[in-house]
Residue, then its C-alpha position, 0 to 999 in steps of 0.5 A: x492520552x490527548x496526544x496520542x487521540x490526536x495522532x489516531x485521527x489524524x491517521x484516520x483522515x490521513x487513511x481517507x486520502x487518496x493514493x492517486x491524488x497524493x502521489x500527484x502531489x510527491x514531485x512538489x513536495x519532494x522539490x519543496x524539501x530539497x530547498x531548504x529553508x529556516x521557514x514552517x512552510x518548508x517544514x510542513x512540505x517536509x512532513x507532508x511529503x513523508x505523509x505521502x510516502x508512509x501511505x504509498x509505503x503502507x499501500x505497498x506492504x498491503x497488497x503485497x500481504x494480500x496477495x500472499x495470503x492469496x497465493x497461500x489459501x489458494x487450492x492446488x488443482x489436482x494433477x490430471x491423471x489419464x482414467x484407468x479405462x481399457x478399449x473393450x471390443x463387443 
């Protein structure tokens, strides 16, 4: 159970950052990971990058949720009918 404490703040500080400023940070840390190297820097900017990209990829599947959800609660308007009305001459 600590494991899994530690996962669920981790999450939580990691849904505290913002997506602009980490998507900022996506070139350099996809140009890190590309360069291998048997080092822990490399294997950090290669779990950062991933951070990165799980938190573009979760923005993503959100808004598109929302805005379904929008489209389906969303009220059609009725489609406009001309009223039964007759000229009449006095």
């Amino acid at each position: 159970m600590m494991f899994e404490s530690s996962l669920d703040k981790l999450a939580q500080q990691i849904l505290g950052l913002d997506e602009a400023s980490l998507a900022s940070l996506w070139g350099k840390y996809r140009q890190r990971m590309e360069q291998f190297e048997p080092t822990k820097e490399w294997e950090k900017a290669v779990v950062i990058f991933f951070i990165i990209n799980a938190v573009r990829a979760k923005n993503h599947i959100f808004n598109e949720q929302m805005m379904k959800r929008k489209r389906q609660t969303k009220p059609e308007k009725p489609p406009k009918v001309k009223p039964a009305l007759r000229l009449v001459k006095s």
